[in-house]
N, C-alpha and C positions, 0 to 999 in steps of 0.2 A: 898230042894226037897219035903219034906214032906209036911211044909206049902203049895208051890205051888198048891201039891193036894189036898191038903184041899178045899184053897180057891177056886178052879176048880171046884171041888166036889157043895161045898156050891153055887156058884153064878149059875152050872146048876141046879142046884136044884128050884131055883128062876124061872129061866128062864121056866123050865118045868111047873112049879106053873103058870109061865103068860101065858101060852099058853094055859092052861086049860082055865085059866077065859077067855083068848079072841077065846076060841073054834075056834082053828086050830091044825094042827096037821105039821110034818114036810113030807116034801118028797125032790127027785132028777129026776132030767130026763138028758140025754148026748144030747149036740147040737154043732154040727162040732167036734166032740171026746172030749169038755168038759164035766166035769158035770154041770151043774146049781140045786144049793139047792134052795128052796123056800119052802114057808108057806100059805096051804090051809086052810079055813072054812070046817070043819070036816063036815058039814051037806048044801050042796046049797038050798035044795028043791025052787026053781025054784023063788029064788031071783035073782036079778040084779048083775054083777061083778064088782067088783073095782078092780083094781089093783092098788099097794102100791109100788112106787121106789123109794129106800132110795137111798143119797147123798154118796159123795164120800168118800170114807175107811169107811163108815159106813156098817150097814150091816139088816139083814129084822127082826132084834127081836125090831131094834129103832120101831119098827110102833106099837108093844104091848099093849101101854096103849089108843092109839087112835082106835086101832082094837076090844079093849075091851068093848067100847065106841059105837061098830057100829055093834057088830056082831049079833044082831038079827035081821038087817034092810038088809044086804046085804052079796054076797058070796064073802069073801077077797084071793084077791092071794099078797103074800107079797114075790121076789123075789131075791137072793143076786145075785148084778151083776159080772160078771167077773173081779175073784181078789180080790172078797170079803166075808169076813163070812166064811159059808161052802161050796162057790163055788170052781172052781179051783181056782189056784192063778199062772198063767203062768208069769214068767220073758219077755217072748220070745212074748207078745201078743203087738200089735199096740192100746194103751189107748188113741191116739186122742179123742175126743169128735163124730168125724166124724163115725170113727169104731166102737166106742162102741155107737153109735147107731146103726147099721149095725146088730151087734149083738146079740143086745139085741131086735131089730124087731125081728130075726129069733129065738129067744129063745121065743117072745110071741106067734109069730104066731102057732110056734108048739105047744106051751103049750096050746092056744085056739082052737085050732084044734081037740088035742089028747080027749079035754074037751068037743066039740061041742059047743063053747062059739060063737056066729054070731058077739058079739058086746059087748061094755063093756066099761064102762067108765075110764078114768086114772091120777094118780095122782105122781106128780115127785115132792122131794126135792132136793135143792140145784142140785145138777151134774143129781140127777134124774131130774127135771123139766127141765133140758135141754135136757136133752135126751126125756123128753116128747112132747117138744118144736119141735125137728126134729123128733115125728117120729109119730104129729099131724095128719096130712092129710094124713098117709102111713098106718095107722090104720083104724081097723073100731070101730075109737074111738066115743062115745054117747058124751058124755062132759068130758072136761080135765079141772082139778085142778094143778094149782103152786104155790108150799109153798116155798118160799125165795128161788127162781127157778134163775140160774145162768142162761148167754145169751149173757150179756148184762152189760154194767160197764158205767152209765151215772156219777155217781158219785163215789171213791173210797173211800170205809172200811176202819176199822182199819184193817183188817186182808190184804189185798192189801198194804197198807201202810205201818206197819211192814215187810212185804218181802219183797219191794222193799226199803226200809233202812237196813236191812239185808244183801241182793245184792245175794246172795249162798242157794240153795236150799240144800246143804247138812248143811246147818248153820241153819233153819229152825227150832225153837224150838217143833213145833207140829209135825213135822216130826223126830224128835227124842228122842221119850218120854221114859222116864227111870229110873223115879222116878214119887210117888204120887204125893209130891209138883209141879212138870212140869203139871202133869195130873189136878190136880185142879185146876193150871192157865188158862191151855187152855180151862176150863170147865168155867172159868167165862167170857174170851169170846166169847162162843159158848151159854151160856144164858145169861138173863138177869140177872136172879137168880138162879146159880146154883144148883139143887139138892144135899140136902145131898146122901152121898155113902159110907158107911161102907167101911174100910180101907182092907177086904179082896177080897171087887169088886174091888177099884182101884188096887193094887196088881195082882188081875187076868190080867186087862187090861192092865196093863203095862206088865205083861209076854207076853200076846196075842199080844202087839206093837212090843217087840224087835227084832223077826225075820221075820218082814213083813217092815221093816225101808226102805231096798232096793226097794222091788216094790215100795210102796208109794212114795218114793222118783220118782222114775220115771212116776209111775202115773201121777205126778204133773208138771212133765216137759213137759209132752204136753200139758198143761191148761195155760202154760205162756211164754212169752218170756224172750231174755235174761235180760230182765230188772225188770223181776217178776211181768210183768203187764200179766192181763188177754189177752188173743188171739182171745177168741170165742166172736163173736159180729152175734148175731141172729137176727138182727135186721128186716131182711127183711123175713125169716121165721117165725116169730111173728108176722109181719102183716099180711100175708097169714092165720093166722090157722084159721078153718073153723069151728070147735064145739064152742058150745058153753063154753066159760071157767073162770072158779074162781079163780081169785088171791088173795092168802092171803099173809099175809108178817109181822113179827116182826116188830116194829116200832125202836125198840132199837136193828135191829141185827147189828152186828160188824165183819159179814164175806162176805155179801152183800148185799149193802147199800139198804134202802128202796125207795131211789129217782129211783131205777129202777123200782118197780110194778107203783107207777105215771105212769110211759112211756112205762110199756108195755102193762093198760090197755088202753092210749091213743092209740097204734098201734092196737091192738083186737077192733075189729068189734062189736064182740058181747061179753062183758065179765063184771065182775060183782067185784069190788076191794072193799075187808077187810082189814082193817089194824089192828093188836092187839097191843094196849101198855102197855109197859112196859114187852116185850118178844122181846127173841131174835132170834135167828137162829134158835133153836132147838125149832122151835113153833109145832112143832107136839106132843113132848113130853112134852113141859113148860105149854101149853094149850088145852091139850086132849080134854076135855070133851065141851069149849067153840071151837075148830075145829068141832069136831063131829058134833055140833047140827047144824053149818053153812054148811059143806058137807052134811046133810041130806035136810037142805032146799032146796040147790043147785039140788041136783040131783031130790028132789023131782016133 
């Protein structure tokens, strides 16, 4: 119990450390009697907003080293979705793809509202980019970014491929992490190269996993069927969207395949495809500073 707090202790400490360097600060606001946590730019003075949505069980501190990367250029909102981080974490909530977009409009809208924000650009990983995906022309989005943005399954991952050889979401070994060695397989394929992690971060995270197994578990059963193939196919909401938009994509990610940004810049109108090799999924954080400067051309 002690170590526990230790390494709690130590990894926020960290955390607090990165929030300085990427100048934000934390806050909450309640939407439909949740709370929603998120991560502002401590000073806006009358820059332009991004918003930052992180993937799914992830949560708004992943976007740290790329916010660190950008925060003198623009004002960042970095958001935990419902179920995640320091949002609620309801058993009882409807995690379709479809609702939590639903959601998570009414969680922006109020937030840009309370802000006076008219407009703002936005940016979704993984489960976030599809949620950015539906909630394109519902916004008054300026330009949208998709970093390894789910939708869409033209060609199946390793990570699709393992769960449906698997067959049981309760059999899932990312979904039941419980030890470091578990934690630093699934880190090698979630990068291409995984970062090193001091053995009292992994520890922390594996506390932080064991009594969130259930939701995530169910999380994940609305994103597939019973055959542990993907469900959401956007296909035809992707050709619709109307901002202008950046797709970026791992070349080496291994949780969604890269032959989908091919086909979803072929369906966008107007969009503009990066591909980084030799990264994987977690290209926000594998490639900070090589993201940042292409988000800054984009928007610029």
């Amino acid at each position: 119990m002690l170590k526990q707090k230790i390494n709690k202790w130590l990894y926020e400490k960290i955390i607090h450390f990165m929030r300085r360097q990427a100048k934000v600060e934390a806050h909450t606001m309640i939407v439909d009697g949740y709370t929603i946590a998120y991560l502002e730019s401590k000073n806006r003075s009358n820059k332009k907003t991004l918003i930052l949505q992180h993937g799914n069980n992830d949560e708004k501190d992943t976007w740290l080293m790329l916010a660190s990367a950008l925060k003198e250029r623009y004002h960042l909102i970095m958001i935990d979705l419902l179920g995640c981080g320091d949002s609620s974490l309801p058993m009882e909530f409807d995690y379709s793809t479809a609702s939590q977009a639903d959601f998570l409009h009414k969680a922006i809208t109020q937030l840009t509202q309370e802000k006076g924000i008219k407009s703002f650009s936005l940016a979704g990983q993984s489960l976030g980019g599809g949620l950015a995906i539906l909630l394109a022309n519902r916004l008054p989005i300026e330009k949208l970014i998709l970093i390894d943005a789910m939708g869409l399954t033209i060609k199946t991952s390793k990570f699709i491929e393992d769960g449906i050889k698997i067959g049981e979401i309760d059999k899932l070994p990312w979904l039941n992490i419980e030890s470091k060695e578990q934690l630093r397989s699934f880190a090698k394929d979630a990068y291409y190269k995984a970062p090193y992690m001091p053995s009292f971060i992994l520890e922390h995270f594996v506390e932080k996993k064991k009594p969130l197994a259930d939701l995530e578990k169910k999380k994940f059963s609305f994103m597939v069927d019973e055959k542990m193939f993907p469900i959401d196919d956007f296909t035809q909401e992707i050709s619709q969207i109307k901002p202008e938009t950046l797709i970026v994509w791992g070349e080496e990610d291994q949780g969604i395949n890269v032959a989908n940004a091919y086909k979803m810049d072929e369906l966008i109108d107007n969009s503009t495809l990066k591909i980084y090799p030799k990264c994987g999924h977690m290209l926000h954080s594998e490639k900070p500073k090589e993201l940042a400067r292409d988000i800054v051309d984009f928007l610029r």
